[in-house]
Backbone of each chain as ProteinMPNN parsed JSONL, in Angstrom:
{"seq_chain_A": "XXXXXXXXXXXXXXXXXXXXXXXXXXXXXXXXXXXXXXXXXXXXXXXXXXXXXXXXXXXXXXXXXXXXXXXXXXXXXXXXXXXXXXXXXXXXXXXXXXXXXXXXXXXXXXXXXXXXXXXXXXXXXXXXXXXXXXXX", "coords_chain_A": {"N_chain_A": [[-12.026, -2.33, 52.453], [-11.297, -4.852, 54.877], [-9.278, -7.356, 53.948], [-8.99, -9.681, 55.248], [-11.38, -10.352, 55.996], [-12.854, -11.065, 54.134], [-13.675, -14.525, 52.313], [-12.51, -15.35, 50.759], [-10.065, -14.645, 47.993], [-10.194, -14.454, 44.531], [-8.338, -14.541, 41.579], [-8.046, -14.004, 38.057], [-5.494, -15.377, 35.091], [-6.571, -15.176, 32.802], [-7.833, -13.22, 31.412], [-7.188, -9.897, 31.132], [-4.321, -10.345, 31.311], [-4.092, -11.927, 29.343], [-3.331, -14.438, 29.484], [-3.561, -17.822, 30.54], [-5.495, -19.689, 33.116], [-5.361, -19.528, 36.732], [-5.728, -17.952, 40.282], [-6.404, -18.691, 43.795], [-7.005, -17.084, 47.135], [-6.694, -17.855, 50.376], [-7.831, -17.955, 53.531], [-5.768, -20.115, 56.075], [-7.721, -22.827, 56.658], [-9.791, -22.568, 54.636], [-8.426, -22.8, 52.164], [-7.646, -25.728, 53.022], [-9.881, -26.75, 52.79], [-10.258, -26.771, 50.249], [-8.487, -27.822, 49.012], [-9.567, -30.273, 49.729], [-11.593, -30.6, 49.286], [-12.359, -30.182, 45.943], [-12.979, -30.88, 42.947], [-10.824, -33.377, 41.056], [-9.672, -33.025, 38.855], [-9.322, -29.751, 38.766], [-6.722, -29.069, 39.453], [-5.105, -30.963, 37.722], [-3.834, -30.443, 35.137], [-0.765, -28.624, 33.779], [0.062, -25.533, 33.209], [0.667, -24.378, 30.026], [4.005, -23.879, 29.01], [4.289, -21.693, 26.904], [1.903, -19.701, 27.899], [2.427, -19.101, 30.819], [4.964, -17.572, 29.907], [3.877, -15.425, 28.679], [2.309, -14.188, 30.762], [3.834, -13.848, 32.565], [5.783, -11.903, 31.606], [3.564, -9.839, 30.409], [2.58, -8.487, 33.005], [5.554, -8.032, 33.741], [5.959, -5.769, 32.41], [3.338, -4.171, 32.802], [4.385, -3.694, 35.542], [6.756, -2.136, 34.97], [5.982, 0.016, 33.301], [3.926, 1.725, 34.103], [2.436, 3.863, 32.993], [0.947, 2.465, 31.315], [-1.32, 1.634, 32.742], [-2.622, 4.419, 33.473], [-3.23, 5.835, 30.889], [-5.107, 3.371, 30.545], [-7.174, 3.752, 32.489], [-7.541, 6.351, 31.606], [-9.135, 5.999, 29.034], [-11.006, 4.678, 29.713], [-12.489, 6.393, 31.223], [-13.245, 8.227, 29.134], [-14.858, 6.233, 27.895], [-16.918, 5.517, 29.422], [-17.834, 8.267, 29.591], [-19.163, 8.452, 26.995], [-21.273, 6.832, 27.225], [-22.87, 5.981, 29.475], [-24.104, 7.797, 32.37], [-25.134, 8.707, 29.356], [-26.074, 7.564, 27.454], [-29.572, 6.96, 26.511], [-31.004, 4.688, 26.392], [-29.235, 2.295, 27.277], [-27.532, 0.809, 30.26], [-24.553, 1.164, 32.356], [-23.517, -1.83, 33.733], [-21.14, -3.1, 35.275], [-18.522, -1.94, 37.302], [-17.667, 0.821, 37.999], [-14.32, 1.226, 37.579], [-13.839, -0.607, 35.859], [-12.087, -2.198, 33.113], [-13.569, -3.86, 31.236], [-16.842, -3.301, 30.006], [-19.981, -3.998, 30.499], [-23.11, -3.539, 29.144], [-26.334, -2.916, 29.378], [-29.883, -3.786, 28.15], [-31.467, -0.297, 29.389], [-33.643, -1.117, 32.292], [-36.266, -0.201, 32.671], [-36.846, 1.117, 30.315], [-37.131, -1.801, 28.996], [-38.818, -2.331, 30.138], [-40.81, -0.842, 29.749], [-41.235, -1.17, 26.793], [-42.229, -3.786, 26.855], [-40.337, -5.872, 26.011], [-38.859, -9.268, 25.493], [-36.267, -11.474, 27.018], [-35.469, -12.916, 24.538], [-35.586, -11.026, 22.213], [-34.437, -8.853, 23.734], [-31.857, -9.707, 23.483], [-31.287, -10.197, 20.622], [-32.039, -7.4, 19.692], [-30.119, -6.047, 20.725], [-27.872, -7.84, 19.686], [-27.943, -6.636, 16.885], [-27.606, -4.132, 17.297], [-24.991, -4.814, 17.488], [-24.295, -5.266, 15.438], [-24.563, -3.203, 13.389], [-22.839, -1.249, 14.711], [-20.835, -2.97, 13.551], [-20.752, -2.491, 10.976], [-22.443, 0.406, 9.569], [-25.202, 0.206, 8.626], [-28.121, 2.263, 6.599]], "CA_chain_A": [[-12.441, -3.493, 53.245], [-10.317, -5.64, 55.396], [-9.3, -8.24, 53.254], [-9.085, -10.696, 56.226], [-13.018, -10.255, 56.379], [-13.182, -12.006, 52.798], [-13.579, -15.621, 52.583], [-11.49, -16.559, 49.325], [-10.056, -13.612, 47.288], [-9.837, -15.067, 43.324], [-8.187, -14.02, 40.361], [-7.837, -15.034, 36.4], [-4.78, -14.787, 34.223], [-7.337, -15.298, 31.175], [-8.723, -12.006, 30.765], [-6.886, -8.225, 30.625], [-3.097, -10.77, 31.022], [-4.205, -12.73, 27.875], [-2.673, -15.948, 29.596], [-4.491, -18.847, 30.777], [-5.028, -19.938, 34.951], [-5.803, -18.51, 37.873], [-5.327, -18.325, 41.614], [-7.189, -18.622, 44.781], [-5.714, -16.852, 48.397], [-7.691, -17.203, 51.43], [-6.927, -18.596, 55.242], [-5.083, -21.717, 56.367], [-9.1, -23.728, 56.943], [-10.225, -22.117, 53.244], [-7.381, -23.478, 51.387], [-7.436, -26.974, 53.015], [-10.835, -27.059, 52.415], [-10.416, -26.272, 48.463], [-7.578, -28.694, 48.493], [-9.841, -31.643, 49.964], [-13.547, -30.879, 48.128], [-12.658, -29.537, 44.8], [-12.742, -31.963, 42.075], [-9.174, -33.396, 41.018], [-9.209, -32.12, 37.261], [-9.083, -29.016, 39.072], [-5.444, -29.298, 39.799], [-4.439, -31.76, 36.942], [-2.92, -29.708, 34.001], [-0.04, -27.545, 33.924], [-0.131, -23.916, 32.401], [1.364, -23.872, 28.998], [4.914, -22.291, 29.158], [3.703, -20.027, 26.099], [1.492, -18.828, 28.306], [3.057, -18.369, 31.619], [5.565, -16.504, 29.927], [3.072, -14.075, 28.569], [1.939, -13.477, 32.257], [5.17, -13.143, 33.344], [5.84, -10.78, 30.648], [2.573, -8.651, 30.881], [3.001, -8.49, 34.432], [6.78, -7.382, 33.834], [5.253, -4.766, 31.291], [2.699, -3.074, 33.854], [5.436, -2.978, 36.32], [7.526, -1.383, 34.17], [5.355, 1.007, 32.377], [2.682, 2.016, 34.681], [1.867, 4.556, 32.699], [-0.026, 1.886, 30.22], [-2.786, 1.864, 33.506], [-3.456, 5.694, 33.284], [-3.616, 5.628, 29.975], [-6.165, 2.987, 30.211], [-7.922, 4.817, 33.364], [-7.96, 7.706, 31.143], [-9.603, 5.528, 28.408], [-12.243, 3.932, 30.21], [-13.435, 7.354, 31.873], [-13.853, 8.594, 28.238], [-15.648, 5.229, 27.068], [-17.969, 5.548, 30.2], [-18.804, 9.11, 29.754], [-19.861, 8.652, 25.839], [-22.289, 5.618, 27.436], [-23.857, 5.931, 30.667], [-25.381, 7.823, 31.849], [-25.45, 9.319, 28.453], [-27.267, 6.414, 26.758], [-31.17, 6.749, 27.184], [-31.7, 3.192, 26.437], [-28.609, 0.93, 27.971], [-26.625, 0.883, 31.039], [-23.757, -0.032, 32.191], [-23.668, -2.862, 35.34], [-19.708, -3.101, 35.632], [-17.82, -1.396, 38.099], [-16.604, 2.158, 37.373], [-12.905, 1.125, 37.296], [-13.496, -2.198, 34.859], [-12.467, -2.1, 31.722], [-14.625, -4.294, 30.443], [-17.784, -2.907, 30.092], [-21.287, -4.932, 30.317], [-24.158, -3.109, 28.606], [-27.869, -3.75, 29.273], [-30.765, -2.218, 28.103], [-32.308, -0.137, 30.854], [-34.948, -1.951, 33.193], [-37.157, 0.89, 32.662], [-36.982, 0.787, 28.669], [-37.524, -3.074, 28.674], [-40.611, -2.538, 30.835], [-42.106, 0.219, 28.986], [-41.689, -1.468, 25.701], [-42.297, -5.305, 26.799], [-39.339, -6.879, 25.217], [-38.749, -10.276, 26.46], [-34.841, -11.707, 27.111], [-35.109, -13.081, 23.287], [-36.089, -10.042, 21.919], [-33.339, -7.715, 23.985], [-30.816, -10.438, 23.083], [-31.636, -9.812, 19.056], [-31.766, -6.118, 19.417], [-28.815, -5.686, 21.022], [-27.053, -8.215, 18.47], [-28.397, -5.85, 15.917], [-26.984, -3.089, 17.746], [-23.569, -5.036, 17.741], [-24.169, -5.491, 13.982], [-24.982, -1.81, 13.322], [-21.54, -0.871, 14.838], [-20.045, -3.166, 12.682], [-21.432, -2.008, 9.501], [-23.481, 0.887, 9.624], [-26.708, 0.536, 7.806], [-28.906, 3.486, 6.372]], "C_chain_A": [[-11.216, -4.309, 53.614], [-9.902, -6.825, 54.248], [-9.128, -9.816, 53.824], [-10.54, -11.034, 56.546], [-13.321, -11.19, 54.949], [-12.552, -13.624, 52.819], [-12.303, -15.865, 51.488], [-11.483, -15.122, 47.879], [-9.275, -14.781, 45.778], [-9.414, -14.504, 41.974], [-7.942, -14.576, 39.12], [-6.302, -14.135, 35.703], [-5.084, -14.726, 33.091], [-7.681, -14.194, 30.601], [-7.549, -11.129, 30.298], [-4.771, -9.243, 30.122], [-3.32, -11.425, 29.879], [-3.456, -13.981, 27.951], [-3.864, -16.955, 29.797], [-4.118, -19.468, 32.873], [-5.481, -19.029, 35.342], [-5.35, -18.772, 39.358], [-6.217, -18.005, 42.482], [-6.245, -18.036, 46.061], [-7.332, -16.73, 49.23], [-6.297, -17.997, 52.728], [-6.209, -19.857, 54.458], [-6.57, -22.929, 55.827], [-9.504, -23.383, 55.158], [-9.598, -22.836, 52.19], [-7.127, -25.262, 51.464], [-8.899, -27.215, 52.82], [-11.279, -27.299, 50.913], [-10.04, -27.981, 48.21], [-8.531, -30.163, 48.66], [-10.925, -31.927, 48.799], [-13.037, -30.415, 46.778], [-12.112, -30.689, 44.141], [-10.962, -31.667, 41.269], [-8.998, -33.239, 39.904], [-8.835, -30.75, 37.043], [-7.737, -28.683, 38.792], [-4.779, -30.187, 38.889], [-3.878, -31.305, 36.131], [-2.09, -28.489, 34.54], [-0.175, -26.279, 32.627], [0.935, -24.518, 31.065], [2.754, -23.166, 29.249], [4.675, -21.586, 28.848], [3.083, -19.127, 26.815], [1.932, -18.407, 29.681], [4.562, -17.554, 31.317], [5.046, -15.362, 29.228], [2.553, -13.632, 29.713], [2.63, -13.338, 32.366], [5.466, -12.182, 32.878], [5.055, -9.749, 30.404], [2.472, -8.201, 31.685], [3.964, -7.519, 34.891], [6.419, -6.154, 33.394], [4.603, -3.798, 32.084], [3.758, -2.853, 35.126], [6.161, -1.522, 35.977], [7.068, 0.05, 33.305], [4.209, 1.163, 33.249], [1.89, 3.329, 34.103], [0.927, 4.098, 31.601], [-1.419, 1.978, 31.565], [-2.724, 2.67, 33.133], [-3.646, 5.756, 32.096], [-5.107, 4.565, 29.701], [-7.335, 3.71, 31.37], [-8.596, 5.809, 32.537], [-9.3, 7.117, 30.041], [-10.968, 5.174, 28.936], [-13.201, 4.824, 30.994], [-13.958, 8.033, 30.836], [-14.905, 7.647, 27.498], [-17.131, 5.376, 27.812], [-18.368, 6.685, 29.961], [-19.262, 9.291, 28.597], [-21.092, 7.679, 26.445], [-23.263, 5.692, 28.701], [-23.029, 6.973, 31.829], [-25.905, 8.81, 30.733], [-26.216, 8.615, 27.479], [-28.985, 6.556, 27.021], [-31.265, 5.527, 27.159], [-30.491, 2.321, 27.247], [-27.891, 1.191, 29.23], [-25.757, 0.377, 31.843], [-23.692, -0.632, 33.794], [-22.127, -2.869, 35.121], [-19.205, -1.62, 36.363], [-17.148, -0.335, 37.23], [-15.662, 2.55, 36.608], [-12.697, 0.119, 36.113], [-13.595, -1.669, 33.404], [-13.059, -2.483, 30.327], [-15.931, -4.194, 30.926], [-19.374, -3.604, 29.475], [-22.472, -3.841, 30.233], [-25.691, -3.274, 28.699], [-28.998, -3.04, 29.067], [-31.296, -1.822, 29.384], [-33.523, -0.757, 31.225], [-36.122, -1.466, 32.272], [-37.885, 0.963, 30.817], [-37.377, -0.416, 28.829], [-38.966, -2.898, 29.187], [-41.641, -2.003, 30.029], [-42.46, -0.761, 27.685], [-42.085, -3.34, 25.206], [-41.73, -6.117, 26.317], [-39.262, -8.146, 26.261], [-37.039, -10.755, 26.255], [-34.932, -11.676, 25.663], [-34.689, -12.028, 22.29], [-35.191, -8.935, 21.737], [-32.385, -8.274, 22.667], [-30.733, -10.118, 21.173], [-31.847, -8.444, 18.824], [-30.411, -5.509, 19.714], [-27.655, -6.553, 19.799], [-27.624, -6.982, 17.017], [-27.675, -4.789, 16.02], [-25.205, -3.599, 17.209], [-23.143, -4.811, 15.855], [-23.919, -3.866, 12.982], [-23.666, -0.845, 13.701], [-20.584, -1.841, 14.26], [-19.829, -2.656, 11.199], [-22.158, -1.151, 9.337], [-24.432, 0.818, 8.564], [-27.096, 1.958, 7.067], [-30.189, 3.132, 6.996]], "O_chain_A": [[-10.263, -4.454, 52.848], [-10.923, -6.975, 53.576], [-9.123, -10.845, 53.148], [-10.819, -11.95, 57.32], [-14.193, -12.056, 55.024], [-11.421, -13.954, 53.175], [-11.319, -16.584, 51.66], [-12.396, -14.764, 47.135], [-8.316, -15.549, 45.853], [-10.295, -13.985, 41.288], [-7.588, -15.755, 39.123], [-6.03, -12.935, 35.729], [-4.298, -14.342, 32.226], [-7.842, -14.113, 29.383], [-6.932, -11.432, 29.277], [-4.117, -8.976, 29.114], [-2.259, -11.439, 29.254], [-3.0, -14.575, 26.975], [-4.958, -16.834, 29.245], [-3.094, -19.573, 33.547], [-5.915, -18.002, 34.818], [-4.646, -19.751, 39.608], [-6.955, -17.065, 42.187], [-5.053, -18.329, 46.15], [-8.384, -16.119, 49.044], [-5.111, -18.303, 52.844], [-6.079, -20.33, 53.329], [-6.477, -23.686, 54.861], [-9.386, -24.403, 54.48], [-10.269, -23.454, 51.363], [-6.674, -25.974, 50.567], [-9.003, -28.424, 52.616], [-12.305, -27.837, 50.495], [-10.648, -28.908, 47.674], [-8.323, -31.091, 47.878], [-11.116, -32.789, 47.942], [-14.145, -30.084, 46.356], [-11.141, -31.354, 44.502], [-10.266, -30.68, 41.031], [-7.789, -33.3, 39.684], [-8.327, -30.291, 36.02], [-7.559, -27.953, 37.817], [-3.6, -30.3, 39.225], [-2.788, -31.874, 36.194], [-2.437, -27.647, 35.369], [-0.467, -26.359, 31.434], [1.979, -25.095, 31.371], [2.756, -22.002, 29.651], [4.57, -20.565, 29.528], [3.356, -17.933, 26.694], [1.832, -17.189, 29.826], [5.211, -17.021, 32.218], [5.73, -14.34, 29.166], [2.28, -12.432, 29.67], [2.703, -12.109, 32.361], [5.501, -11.243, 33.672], [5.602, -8.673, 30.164], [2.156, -7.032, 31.466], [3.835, -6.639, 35.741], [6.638, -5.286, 34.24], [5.086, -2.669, 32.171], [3.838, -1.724, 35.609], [6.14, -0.389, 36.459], [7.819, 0.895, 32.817], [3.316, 0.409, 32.864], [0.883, 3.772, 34.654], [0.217, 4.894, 30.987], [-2.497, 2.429, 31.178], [-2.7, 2.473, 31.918], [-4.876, 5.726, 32.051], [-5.989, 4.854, 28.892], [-8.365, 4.183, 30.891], [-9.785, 6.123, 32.603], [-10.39, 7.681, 30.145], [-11.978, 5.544, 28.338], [-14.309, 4.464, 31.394], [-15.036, 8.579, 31.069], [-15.688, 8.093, 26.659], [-18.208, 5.375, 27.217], [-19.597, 6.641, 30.013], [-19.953, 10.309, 28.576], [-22.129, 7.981, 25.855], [-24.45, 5.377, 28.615], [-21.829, 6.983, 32.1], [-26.838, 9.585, 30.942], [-26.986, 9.212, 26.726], [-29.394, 6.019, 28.05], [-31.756, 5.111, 28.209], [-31.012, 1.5, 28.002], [-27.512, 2.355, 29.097], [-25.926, -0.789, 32.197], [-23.806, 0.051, 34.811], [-22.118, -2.119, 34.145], [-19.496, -0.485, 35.984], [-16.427, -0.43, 36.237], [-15.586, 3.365, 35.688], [-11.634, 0.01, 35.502], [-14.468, -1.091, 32.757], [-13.12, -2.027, 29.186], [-16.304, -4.752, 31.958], [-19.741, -3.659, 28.302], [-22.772, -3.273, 31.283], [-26.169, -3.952, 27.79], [-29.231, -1.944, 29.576], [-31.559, -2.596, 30.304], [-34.416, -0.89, 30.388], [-36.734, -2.102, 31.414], [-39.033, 0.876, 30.382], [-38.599, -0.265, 28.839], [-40.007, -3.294, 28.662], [-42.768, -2.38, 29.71], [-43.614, -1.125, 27.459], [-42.184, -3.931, 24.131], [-42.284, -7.185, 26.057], [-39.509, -8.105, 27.467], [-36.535, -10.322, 25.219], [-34.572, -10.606, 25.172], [-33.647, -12.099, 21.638], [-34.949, -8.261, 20.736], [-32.169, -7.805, 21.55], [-29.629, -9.732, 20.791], [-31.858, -8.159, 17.627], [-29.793, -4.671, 19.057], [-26.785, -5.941, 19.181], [-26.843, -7.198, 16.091], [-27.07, -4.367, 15.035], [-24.406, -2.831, 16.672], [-22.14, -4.388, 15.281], [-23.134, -3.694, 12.049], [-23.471, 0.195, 13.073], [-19.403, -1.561, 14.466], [-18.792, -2.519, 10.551], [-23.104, -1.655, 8.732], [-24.268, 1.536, 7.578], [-26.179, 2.778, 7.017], [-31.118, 3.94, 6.998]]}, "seq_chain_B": "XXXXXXXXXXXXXXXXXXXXXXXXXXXXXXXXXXXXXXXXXXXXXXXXXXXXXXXXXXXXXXXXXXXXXXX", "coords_chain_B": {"N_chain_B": [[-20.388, -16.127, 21.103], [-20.076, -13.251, 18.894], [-17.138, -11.399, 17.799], [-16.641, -8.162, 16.725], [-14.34, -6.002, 14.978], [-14.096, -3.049, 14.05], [-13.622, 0.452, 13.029], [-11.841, 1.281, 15.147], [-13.091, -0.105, 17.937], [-13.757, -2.543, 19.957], [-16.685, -4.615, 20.256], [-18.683, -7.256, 21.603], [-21.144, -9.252, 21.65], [-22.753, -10.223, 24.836], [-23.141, -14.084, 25.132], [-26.532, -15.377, 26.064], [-26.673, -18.656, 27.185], [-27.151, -20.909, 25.352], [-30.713, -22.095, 23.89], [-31.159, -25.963, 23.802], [-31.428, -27.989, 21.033], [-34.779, -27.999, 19.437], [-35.818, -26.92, 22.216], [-38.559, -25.876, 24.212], [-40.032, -22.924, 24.525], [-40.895, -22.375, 27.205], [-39.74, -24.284, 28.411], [-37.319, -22.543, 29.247], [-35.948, -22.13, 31.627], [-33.639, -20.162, 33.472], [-32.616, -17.275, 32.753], [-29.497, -15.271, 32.295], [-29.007, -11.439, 32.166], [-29.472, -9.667, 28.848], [-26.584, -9.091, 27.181], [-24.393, -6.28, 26.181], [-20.99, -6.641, 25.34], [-18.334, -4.316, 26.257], [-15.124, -3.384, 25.424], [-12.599, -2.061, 27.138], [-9.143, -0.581, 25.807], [-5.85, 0.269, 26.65], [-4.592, 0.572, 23.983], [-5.684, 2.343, 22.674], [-5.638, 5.663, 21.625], [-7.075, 8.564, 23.738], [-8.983, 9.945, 22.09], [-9.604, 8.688, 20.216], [-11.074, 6.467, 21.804], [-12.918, 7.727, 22.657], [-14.239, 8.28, 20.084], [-15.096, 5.99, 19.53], [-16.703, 5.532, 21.386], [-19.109, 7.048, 21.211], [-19.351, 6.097, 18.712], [-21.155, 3.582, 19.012], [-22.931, 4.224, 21.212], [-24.217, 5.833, 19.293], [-25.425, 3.356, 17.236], [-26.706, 1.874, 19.13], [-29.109, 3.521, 19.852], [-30.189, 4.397, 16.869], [-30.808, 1.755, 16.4], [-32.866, 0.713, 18.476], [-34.608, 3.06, 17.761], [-35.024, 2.2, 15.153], [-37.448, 0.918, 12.661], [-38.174, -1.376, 12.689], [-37.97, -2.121, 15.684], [-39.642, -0.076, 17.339], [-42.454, 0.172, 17.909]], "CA_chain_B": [[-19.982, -14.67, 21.417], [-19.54, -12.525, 17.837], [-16.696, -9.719, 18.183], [-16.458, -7.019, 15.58], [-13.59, -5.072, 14.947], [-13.872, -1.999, 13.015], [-13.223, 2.125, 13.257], [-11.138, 0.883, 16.262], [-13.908, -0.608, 18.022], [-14.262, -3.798, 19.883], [-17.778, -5.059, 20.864], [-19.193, -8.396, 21.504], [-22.328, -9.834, 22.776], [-22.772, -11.355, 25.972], [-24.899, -14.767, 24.761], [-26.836, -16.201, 27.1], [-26.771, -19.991, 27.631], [-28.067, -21.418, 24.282], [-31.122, -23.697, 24.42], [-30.942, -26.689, 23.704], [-32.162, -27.886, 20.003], [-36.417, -28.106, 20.046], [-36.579, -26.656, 23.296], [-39.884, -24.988, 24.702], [-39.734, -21.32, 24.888], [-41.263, -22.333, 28.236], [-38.614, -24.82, 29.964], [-35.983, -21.894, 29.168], [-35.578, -21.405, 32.811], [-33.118, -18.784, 34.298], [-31.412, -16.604, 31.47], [-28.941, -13.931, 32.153], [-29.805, -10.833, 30.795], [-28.866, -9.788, 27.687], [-25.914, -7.192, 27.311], [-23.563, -6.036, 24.939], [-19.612, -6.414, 26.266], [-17.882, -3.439, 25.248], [-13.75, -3.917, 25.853], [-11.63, -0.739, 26.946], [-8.037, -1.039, 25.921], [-4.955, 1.121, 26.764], [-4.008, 0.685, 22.775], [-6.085, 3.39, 21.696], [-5.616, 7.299, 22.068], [-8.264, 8.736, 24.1], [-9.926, 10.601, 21.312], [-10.055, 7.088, 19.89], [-11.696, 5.8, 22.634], [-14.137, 8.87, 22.496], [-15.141, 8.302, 19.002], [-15.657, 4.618, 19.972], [-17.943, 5.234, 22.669], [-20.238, 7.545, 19.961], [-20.369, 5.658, 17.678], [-21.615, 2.45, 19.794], [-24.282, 4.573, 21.246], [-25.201, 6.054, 17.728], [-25.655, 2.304, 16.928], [-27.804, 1.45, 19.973], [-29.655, 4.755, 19.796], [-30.678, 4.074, 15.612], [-31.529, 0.431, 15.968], [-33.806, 1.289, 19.214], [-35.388, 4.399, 17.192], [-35.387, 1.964, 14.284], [-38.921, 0.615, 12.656], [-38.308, -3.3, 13.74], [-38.36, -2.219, 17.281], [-39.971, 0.777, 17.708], [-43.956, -0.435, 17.065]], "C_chain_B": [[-19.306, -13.685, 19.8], [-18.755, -11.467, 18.198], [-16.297, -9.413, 16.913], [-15.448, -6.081, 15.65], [-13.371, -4.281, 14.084], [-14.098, -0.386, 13.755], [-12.945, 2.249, 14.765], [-12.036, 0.356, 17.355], [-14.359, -2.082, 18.598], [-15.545, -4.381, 20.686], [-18.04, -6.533, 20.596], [-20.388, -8.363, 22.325], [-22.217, -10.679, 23.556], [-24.006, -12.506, 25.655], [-25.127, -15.391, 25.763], [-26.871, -17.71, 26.557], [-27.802, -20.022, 26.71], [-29.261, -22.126, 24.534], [-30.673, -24.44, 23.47], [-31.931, -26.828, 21.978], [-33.832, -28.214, 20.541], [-36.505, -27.713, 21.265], [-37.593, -25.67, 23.559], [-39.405, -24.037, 25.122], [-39.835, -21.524, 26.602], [-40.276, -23.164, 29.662], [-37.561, -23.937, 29.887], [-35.209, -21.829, 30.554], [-35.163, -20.514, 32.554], [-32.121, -18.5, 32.742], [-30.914, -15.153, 31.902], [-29.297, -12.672, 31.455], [-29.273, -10.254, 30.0], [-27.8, -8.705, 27.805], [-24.574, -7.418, 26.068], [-21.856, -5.851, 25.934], [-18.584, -4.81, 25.361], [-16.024, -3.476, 25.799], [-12.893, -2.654, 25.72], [-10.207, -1.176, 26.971], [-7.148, 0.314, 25.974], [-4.203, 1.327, 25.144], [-4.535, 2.032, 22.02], [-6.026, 4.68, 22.256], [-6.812, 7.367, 22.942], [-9.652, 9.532, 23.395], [-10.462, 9.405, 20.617], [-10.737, 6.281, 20.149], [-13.412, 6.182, 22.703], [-15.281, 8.805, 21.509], [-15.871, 7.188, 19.155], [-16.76, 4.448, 20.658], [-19.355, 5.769, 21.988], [-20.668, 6.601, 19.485], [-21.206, 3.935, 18.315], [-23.247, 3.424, 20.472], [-25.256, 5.247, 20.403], [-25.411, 4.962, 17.922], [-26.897, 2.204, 17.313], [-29.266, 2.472, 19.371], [-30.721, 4.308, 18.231], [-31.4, 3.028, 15.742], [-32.873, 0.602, 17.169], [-35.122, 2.025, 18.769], [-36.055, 3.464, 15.778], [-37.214, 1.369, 14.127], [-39.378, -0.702, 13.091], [-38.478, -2.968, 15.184], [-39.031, -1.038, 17.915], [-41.813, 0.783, 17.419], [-44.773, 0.512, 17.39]], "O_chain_B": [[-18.091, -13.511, 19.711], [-19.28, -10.553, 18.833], [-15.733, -10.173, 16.125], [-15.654, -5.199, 16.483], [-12.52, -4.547, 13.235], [-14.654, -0.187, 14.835], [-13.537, 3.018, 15.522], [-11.197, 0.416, 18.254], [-15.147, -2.778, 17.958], [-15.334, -4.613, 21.876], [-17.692, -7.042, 19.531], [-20.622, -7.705, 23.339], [-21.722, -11.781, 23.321], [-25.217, -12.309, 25.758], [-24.256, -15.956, 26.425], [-27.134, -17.841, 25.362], [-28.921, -19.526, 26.84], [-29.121, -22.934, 25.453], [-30.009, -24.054, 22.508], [-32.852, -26.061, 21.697], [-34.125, -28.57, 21.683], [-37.533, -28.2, 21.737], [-37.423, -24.555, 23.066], [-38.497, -24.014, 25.953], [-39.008, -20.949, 27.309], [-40.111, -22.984, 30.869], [-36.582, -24.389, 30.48], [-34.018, -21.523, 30.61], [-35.661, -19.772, 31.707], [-31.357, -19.165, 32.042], [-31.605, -14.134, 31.9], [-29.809, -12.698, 30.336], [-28.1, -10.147, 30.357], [-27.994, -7.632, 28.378], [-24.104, -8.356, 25.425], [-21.669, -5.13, 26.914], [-18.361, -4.556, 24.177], [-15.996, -3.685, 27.012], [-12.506, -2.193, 24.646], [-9.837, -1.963, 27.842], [-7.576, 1.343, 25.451], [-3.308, 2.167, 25.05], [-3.999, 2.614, 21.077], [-6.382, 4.803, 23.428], [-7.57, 6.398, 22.979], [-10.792, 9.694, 23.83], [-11.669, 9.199, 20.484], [-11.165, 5.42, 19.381], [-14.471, 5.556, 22.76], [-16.484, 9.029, 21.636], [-17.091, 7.19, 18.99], [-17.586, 3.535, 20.615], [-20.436, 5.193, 22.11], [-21.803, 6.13, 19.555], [-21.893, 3.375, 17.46], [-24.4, 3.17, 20.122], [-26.479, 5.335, 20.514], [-25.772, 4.912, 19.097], [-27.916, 2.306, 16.631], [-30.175, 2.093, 18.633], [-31.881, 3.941, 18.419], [-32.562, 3.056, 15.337], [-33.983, 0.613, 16.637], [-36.272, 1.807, 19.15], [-37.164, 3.726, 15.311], [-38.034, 1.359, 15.045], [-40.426, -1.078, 13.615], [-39.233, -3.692, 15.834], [-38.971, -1.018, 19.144], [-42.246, 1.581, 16.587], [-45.941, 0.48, 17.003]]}, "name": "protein", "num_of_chains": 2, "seq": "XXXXXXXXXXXXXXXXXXXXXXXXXXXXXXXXXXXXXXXXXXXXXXXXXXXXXXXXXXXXXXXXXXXXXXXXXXXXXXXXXXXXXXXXXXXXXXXXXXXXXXXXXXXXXXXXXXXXXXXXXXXXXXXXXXXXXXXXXXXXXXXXXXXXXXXXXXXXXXXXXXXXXXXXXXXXXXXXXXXXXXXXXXXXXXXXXXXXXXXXXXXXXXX"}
């Protein structure tokens, strides 16, 4: 996709960089529009050095070593094919390529067996519990 | 959000938006739905990754099959 066709492309340095911040890129009109409406706490704190030099430094790191992506590529095509669609009961809603992977039970299972959000939400913590500790 | 780290392994739950103390099952409104985050990292081998992904859907798989939810 064009990327001139997208209103306001956004990214985080919180997640996979383990810093803190983020950035916005769109047009000229997009940007002065941010700058006028978006509340001014928005824009009030500066990044941590600590942590903009761990972005800078993770950053430098995948430059430098691009072979830590395929390695995780490789990773995340073996995580996906132990899980979906090899799971009967959960599946996964995240994008192919993401390596963080969002879990849900299937539609289809919830329907059949009438769980309600609470219900999932407490089976699936169970689940989480269950791979911490296995039970008998 | 609980994360667990064991037999290389990192899962957390996605929680939805607590209620509030005493609130009615019924004003819950809109709740995300429930899911388990599972976190792929380039630190681990890929057989590592492999066993990881098992044993997470053993997990699911057992507690599913188990007798609390299986009526």
């Amino acid at each position: 996709m064009d990327a001139r066709e997208i209103d306001m492309i956004i990214g985080n340095l919180s997640g996979p960089l383990c810093a803190a911040g983020g950035f916005c890129a769109g047009t000229e009109e997009v940007v002065e529009h941010q700058r006028i409406s978006s509340a001014s706490y928005t824009f009030s704190a500066a990044l941590p050095a600590l942590l903009s030099t761990t972005a800078s430094e993770t950053i430098s790191m995948l430059q430098e070593q691009p072979e830590i992506l395929t390695a995780l590529r490789d990773n995340i095509k073996a995580m996906r094919a132990q899980l979906d669609p090899r799971s009967d009961w959960v599946k996964c809603t995240s994008n192919v390529d993401n390596p963080i992977m969002i879990l849900i039970l299937k539609p289809e299972v919830v329907a059949s067996k009438g769980w309600s959000t609470k219900e999932q939400s407490q089976l699936l913590q169970d689940a989480v519990d269950e791979v911490r500790s296995p039970g008998d | 959000m609980r994360q667990c780290l064991t037999n290389s392994v990192l899962v957390t739950r996605v929680k939805a938006y607590p209620l509030g103390p005493g609130a009615n099952p019924r004003d819950e409104g809109w709740q995300p739905t429930p899911a388990i985050k599972v976190c792929v990292t380039s630190g681990l081998t890929k057989k590592e990754t492999e066993k990881a992904g098992i044993t997470i859907r053993h997990a699911i798989t057992k507690v599913v099959k188990s007798n609390k939810w299986s009526k």
